[in-house]
ZATIDO-278042 format. One record per atom (N, C-alpha, C): residue in three letters; x, y, z. Coordinates in nm, 4 decimals, decimal comma, padded with zeros to 6 digits. Layout:
<rest:ala | x:X | y:Y | z:Z>
...
END
This chain:
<rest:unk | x:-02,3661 | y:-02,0591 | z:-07,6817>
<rest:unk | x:-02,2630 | y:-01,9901 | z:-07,6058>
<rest:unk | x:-02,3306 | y:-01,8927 | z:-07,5112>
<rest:unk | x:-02,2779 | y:-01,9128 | z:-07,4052>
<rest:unk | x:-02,3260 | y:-01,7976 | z:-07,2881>
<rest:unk | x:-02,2248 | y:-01,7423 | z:-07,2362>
<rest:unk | x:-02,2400 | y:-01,5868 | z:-07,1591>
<rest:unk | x:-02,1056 | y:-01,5481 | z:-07,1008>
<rest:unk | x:-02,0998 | y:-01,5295 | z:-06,9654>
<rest:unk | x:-01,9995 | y:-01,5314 | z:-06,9534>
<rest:unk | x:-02,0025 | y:-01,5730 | z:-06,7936>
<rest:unk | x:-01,8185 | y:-01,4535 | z:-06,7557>
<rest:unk | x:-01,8892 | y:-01,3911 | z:-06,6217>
<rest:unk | x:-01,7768 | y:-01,3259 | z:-06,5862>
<rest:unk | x:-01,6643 | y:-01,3478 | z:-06,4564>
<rest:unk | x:-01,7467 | y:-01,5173 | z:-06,4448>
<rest:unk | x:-01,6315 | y:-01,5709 | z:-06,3562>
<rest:unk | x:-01,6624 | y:-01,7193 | z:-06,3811>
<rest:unk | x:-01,5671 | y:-01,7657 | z:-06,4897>
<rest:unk | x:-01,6075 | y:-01,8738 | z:-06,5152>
<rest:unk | x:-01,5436 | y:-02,0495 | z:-06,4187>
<rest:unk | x:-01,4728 | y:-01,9901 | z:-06,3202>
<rest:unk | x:-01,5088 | y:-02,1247 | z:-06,1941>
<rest:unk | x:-01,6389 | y:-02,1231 | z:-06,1865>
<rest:unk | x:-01,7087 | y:-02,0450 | z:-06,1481>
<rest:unk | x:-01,8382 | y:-02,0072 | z:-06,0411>
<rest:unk | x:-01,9280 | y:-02,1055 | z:-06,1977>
<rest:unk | x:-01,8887 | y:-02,0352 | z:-06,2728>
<rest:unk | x:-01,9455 | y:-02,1247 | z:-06,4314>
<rest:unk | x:-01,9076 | y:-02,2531 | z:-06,4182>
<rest:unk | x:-01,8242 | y:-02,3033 | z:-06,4199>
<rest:unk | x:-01,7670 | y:-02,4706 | z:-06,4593>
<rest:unk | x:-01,8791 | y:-02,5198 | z:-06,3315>
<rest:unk | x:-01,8720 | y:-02,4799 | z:-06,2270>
<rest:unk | x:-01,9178 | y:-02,5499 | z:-06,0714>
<rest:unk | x:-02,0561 | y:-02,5842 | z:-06,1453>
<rest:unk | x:-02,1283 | y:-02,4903 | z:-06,1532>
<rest:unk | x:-02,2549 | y:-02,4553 | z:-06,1754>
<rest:unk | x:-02,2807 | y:-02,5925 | z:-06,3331>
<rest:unk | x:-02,2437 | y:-02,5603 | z:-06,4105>
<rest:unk | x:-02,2376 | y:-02,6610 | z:-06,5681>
<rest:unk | x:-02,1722 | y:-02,7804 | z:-06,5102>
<rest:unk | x:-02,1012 | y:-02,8189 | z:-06,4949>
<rest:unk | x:-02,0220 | y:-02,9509 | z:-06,4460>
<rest:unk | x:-02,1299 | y:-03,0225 | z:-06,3928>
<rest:unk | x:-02,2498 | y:-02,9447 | z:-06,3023>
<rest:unk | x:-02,2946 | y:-03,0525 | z:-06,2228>
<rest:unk | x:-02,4770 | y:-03,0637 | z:-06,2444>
<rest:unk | x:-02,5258 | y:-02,9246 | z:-06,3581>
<rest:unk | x:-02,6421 | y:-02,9450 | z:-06,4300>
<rest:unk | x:-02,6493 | y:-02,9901 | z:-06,5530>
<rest:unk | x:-02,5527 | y:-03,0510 | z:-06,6349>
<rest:unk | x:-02,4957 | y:-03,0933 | z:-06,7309>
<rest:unk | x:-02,5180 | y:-03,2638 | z:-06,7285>
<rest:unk | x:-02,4919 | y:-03,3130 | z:-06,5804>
<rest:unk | x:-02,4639 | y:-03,4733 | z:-06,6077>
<rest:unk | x:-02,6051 | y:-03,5448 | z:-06,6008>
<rest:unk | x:-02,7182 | y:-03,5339 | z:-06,5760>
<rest:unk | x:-02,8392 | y:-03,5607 | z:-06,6374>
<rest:unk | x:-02,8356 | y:-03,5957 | z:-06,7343>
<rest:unk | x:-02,7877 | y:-03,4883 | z:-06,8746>
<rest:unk | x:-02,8170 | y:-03,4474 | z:-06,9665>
<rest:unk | x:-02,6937 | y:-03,5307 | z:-07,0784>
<rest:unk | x:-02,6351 | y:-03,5729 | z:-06,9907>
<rest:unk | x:-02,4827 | y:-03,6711 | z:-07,0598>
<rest:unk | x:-02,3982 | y:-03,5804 | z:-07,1665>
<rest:unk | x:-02,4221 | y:-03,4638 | z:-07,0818>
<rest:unk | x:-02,2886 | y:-03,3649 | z:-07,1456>
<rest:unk | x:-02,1703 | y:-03,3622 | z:-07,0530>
<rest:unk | x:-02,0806 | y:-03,3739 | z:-07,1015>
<rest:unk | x:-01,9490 | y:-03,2913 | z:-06,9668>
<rest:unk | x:-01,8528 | y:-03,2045 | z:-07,0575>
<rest:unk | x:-01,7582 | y:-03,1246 | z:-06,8871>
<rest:unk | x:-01,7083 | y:-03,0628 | z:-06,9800>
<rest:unk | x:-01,5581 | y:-03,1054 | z:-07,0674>
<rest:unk | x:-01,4855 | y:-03,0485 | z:-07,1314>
<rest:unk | x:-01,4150 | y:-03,1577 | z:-07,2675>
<rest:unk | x:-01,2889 | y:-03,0517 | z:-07,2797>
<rest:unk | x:-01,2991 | y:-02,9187 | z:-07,2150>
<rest:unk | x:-01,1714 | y:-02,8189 | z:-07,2626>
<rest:unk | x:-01,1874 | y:-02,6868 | z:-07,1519>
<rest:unk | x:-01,1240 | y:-02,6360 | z:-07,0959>
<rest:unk | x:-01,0998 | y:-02,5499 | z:-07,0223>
<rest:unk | x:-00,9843 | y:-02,4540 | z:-07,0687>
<rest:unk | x:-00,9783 | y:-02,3259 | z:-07,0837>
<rest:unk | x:-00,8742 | y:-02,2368 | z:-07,1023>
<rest:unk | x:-00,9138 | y:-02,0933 | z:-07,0081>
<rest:unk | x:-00,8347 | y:-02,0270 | z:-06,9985>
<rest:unk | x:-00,8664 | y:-01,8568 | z:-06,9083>
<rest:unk | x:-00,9466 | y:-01,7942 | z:-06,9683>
<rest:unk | x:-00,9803 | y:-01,8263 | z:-07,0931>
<rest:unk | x:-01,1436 | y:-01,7606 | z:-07,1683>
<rest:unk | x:-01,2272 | y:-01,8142 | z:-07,1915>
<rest:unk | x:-01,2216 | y:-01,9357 | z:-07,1668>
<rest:unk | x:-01,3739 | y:-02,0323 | z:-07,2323>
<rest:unk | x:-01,3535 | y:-02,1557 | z:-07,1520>
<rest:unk | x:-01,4859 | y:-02,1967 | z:-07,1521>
<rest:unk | x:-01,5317 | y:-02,3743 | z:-07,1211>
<rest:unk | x:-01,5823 | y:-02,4209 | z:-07,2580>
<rest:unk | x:-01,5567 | y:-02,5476 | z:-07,2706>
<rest:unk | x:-01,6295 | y:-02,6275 | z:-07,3849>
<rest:unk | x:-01,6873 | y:-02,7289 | z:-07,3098>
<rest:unk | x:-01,8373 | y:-02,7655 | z:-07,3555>
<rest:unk | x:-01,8902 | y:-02,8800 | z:-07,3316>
<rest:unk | x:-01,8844 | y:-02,9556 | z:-07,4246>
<rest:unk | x:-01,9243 | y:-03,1279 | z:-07,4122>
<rest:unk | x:-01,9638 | y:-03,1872 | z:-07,5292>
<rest:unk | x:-02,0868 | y:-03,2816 | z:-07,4845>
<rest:unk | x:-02,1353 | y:-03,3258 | z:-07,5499>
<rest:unk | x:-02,1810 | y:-03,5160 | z:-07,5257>
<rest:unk | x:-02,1029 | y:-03,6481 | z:-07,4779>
<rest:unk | x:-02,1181 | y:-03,7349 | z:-07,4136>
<rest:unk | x:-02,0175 | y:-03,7619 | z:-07,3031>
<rest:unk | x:-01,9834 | y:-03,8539 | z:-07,4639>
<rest:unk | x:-02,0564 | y:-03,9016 | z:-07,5220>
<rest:unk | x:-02,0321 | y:-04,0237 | z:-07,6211>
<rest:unk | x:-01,9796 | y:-03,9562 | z:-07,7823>
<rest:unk | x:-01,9694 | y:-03,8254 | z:-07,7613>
<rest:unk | x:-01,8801 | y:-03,7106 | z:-07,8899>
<rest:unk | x:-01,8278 | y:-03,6045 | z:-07,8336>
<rest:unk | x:-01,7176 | y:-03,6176 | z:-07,7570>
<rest:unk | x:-01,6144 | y:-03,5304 | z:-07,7090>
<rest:unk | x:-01,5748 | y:-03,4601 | z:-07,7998>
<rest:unk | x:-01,5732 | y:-03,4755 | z:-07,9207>
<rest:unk | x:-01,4823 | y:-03,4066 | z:-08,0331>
<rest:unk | x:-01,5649 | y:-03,3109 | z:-08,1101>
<rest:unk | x:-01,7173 | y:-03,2888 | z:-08,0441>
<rest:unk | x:-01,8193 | y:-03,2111 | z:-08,0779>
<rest:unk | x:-01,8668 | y:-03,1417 | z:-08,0379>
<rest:unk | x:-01,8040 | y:-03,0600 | z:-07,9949>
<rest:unk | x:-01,8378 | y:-02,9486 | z:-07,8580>
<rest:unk | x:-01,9576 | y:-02,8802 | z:-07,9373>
<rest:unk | x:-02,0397 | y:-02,8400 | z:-07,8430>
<rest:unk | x:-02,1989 | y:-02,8384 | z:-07,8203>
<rest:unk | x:-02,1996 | y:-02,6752 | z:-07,7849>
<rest:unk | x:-02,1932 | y:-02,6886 | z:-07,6706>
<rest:unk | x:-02,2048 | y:-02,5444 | z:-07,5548>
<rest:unk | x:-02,0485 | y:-02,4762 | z:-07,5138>
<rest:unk | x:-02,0657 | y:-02,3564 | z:-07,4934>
<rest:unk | x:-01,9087 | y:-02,2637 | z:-07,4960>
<rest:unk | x:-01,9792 | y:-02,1849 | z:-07,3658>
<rest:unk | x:-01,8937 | y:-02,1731 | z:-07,2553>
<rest:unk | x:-01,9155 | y:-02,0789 | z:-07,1875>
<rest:unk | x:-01,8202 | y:-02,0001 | z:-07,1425>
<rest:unk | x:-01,8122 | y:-01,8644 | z:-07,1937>
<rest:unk | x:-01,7265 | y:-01,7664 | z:-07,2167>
<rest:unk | x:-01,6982 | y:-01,6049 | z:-07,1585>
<rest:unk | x:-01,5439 | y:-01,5489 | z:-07,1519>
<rest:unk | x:-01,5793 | y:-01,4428 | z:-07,1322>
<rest:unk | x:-01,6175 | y:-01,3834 | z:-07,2486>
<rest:unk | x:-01,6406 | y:-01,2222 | z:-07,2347>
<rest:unk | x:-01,6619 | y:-01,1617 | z:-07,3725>
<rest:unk | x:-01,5825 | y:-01,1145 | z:-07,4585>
<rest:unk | x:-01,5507 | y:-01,1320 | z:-07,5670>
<rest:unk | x:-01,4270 | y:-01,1355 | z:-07,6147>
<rest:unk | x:-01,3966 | y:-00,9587 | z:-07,6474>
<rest:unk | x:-01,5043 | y:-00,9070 | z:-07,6204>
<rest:unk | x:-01,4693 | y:-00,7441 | z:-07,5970>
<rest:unk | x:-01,4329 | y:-00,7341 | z:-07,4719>
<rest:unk | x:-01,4005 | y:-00,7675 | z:-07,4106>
<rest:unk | x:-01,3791 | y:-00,7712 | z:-07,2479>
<rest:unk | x:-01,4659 | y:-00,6833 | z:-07,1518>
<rest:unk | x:-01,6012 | y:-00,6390 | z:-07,1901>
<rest:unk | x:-01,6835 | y:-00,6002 | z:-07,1538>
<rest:unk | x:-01,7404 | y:-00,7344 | z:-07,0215>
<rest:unk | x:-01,8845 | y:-00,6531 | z:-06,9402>
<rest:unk | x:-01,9320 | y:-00,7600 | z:-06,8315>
<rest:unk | x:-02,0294 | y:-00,8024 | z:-06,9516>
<rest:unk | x:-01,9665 | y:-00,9731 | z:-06,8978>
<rest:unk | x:-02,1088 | y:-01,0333 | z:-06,9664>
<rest:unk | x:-02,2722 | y:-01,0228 | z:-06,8699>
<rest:unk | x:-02,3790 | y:-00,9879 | z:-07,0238>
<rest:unk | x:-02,5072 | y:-01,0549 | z:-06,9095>
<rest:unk | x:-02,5601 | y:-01,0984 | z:-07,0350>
<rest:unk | x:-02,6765 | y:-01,1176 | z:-06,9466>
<rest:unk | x:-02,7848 | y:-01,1964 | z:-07,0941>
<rest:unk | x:-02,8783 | y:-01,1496 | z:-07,1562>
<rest:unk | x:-02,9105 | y:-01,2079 | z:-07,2752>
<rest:unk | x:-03,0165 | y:-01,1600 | z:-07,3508>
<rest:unk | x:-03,1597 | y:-01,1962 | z:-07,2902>
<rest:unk | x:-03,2712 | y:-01,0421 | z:-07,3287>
<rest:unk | x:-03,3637 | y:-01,0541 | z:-07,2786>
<rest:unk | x:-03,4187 | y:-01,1386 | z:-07,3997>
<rest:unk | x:-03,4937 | y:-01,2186 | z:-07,3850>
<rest:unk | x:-03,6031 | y:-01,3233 | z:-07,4939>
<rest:unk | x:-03,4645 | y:-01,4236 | z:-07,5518>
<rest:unk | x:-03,3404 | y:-01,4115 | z:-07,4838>
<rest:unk | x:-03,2816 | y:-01,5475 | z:-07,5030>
<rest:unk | x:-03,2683 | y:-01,6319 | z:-07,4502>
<rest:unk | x:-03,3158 | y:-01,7649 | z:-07,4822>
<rest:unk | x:-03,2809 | y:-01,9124 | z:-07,4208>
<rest:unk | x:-03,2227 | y:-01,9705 | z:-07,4882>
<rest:unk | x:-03,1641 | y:-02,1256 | z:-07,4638>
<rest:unk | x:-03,0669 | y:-02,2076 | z:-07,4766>
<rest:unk | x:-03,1491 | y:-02,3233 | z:-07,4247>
<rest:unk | x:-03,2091 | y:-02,4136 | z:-07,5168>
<rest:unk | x:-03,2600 | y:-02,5354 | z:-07,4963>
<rest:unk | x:-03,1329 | y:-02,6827 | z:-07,5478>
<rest:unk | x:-03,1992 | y:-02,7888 | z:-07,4095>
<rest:unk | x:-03,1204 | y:-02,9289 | z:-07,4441>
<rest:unk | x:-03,2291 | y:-03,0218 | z:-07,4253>
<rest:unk | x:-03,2293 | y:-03,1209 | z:-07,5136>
<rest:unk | x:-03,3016 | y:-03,2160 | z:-07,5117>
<rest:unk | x:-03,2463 | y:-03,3491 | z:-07,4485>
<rest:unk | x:-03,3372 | y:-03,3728 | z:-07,3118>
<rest:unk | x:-03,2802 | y:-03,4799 | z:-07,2555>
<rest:unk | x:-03,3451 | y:-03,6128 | z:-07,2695>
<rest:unk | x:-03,3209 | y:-03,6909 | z:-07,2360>
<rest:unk | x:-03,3581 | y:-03,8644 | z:-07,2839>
<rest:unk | x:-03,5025 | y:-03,9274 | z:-07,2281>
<rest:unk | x:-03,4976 | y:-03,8007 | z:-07,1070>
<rest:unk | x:-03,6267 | y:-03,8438 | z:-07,0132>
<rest:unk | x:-03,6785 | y:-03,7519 | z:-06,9165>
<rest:unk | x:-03,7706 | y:-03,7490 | z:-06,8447>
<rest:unk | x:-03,8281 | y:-03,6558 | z:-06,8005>
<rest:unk | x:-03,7652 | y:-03,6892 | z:-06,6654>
<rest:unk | x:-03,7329 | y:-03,7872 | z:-06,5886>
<rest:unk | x:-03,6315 | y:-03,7891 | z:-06,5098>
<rest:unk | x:-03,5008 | y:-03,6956 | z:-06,5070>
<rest:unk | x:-03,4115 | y:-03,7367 | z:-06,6603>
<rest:unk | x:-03,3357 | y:-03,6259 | z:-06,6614>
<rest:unk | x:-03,3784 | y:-03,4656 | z:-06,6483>
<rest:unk | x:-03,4770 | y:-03,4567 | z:-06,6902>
<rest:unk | x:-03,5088 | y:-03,2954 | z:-06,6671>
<rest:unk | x:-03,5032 | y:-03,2750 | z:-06,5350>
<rest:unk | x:-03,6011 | y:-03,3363 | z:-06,4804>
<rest:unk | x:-03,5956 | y:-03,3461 | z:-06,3611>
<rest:unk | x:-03,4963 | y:-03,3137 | z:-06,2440>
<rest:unk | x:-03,4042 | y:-03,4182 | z:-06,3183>
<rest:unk | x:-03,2578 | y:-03,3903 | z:-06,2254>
<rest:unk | x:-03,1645 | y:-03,3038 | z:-06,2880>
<rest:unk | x:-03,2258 | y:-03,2337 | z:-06,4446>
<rest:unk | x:-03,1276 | y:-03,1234 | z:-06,4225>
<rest:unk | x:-03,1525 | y:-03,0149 | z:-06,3628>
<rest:unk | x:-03,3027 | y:-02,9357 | z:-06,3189>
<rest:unk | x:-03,3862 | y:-02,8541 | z:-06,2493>
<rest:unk | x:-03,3208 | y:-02,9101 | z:-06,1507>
<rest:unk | x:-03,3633 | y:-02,9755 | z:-06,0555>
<rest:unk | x:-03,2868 | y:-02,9730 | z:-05,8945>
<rest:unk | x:-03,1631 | y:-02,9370 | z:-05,9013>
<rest:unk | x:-03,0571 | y:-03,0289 | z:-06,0042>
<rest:unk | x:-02,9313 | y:-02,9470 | z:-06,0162>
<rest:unk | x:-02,8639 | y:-02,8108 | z:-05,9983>
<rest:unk | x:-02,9655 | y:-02,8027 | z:-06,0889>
<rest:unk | x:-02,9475 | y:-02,6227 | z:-06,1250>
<rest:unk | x:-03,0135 | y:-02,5056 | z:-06,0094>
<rest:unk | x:-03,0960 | y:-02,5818 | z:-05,8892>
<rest:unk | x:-03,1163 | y:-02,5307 | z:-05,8153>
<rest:unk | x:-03,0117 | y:-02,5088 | z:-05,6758>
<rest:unk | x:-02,9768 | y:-02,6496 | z:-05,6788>
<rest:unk | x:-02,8726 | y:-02,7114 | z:-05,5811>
<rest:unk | x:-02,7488 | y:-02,6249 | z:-05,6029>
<rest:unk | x:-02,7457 | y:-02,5983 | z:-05,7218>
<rest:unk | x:-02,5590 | y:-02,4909 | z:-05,7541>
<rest:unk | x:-02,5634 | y:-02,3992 | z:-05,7693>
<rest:unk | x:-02,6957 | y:-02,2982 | z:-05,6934>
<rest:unk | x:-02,6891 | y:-02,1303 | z:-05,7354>
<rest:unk | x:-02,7609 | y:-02,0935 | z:-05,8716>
<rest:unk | x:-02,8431 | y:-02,1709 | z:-05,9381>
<rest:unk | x:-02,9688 | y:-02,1746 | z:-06,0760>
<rest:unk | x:-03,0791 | y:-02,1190 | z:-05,9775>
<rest:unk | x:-03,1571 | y:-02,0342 | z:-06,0567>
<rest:unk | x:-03,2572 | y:-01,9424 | z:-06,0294>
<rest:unk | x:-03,4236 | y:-02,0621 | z:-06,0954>
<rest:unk | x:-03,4869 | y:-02,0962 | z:-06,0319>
<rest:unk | x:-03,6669 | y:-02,1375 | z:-06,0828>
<rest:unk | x:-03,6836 | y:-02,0367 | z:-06,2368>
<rest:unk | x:-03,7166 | y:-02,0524 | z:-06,3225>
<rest:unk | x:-03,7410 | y:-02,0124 | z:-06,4264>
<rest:unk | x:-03,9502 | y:-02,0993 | z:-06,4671>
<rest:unk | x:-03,9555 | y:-02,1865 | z:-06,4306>
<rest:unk | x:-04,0708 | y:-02,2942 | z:-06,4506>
<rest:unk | x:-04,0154 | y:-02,4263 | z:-06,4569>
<rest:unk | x:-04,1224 | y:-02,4145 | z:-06,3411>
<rest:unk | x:-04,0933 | y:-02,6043 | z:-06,2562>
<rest:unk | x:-04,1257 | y:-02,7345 | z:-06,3661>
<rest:unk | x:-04,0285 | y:-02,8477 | z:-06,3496>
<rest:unk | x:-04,0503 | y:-02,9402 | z:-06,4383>
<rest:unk | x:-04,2268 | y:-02,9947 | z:-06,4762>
<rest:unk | x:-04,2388 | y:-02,9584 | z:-06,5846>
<rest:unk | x:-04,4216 | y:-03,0204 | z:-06,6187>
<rest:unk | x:-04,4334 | y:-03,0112 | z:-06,7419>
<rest:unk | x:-04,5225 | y:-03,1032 | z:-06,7931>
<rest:unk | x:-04,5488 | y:-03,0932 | z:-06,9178>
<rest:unk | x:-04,6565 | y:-02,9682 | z:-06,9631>
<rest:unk | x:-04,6083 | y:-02,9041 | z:-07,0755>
<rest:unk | x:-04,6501 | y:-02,7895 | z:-07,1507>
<rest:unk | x:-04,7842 | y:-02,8198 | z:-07,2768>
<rest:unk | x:-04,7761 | y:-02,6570 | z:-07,2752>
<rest:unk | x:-04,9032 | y:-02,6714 | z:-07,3875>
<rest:unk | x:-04,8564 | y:-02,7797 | z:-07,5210>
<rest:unk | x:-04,7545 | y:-02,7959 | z:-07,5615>
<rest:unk | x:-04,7247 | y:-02,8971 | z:-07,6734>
<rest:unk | x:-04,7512 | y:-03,0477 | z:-07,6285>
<rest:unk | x:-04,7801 | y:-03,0774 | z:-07,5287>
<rest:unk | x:-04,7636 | y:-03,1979 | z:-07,4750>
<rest:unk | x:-04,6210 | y:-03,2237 | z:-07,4357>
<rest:unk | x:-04,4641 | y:-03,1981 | z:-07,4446>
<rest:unk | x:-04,3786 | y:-03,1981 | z:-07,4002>
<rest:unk | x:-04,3367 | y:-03,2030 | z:-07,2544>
<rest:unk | x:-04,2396 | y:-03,2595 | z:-07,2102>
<rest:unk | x:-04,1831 | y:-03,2426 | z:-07,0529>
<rest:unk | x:-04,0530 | y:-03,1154 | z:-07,0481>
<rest:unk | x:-04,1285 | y:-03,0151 | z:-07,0115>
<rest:unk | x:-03,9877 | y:-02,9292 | z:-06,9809>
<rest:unk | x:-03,9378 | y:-02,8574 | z:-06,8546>
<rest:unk | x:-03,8299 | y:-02,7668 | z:-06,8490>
<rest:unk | x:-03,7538 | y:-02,7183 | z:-06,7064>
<rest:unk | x:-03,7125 | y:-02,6404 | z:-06,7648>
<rest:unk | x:-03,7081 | y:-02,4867 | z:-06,6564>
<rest:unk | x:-03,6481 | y:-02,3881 | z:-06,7019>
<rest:unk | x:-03,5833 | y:-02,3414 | z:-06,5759>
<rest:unk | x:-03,4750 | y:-02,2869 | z:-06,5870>
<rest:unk | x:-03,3660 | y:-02,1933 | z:-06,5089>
<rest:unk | x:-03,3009 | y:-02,0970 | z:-06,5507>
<rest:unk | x:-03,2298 | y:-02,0116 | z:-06,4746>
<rest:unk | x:-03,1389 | y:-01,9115 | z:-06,4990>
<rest:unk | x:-03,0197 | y:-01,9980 | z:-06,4342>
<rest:unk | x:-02,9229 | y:-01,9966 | z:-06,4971>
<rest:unk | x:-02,7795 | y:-02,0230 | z:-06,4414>
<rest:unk | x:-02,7510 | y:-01,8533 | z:-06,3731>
<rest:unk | x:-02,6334 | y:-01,8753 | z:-06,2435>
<rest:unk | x:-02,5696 | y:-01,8064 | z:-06,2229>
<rest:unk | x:-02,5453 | y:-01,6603 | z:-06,2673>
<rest:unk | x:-02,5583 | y:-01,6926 | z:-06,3802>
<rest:unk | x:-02,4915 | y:-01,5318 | z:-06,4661>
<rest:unk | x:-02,6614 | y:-01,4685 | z:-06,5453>
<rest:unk | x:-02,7787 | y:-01,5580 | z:-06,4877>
<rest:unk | x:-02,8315 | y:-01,5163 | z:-06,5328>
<rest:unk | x:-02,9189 | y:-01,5319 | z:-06,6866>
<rest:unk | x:-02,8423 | y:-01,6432 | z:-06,7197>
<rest:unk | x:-02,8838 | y:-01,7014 | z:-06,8730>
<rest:unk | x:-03,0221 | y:-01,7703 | z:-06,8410>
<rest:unk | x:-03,0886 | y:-01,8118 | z:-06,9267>
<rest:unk | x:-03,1666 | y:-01,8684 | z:-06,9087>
<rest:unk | x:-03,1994 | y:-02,0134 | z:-06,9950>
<rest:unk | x:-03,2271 | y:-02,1429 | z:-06,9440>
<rest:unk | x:-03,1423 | y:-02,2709 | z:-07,0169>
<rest:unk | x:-03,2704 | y:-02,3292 | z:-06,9579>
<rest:unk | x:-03,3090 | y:-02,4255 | z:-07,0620>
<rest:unk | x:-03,4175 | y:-02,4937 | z:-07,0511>
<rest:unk | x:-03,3609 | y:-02,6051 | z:-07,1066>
<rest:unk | x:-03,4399 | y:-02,7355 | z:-07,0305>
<rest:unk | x:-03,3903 | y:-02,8633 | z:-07,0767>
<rest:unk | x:-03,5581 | y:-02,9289 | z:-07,0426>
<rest:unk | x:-03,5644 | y:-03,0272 | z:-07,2297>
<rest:unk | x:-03,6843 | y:-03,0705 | z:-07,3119>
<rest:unk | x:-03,6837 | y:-03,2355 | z:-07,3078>
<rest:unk | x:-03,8009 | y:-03,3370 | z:-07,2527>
<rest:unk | x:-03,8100 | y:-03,4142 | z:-07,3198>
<rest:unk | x:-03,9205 | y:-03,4782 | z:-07,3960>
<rest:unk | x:-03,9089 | y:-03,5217 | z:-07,4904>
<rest:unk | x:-04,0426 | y:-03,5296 | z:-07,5688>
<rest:unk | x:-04,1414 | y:-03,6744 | z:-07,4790>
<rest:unk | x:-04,2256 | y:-03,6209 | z:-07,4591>
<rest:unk | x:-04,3192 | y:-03,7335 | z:-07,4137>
<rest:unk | x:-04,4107 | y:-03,7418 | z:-07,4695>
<rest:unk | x:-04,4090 | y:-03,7012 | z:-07,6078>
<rest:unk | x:-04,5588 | y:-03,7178 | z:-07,6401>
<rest:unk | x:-04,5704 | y:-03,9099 | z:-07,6827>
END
């Protein structure tokens, strides 16, 4: 769950770094988004929310939010995504000290969301 204090500007942004990753979104209300997996709708995954103190949301410092995608392509295209809709460079798609393929960004509000694929 991440929070978000204008969550159109949220859906725009997730709706369209999400489909790489074969999540969409599955529920919309005036306080929250739900994502799921396109193939378990009924398993919502990711929440993006206001704060239910009605305080401004921001984010945690040393918090991330990792997704594991199918291929390093998908990473790929979720980094450009996330660049293309107002996502901040966090570290460009490459494989890491684990041997792994990963991507990092800040969404919009500032979160910070990394998407993993294993290549070893």
């Amino acid at each position: 769950m991440v929070g978000s204090n204008d969550l159109n500007k949220s859906a725009k942004f997730y709706d369209s770094v999400f489909i790489p990753l074969g999540i969409k979104k599955v529920k919309t209300t005036d306080k929250y988004i739900c994502y799921a997996q396109k193939n378990s709708p009924d398993e919502i995954e990711f929440y993006v929310t206001k704060p239910y103190n009605k305080e401004v949301a921001t984010y945690g410092n040393g918090t991330m939010i990792s997704f594991l995608a199918d291929s390093t392509k998908a990473v790929d295209s979720f980094h450009a995504s996330a660049l293309e809709n107002g996502g901040v460079n966090e570290g460009l798609p490459g494989i890491r000290s684990d041997g792994n393929y990963y991507a990092y960004i800040r969404d919009p509000e500032g979160n910070k969301i990394c998407a993993k694929s294993n290549s070893k």
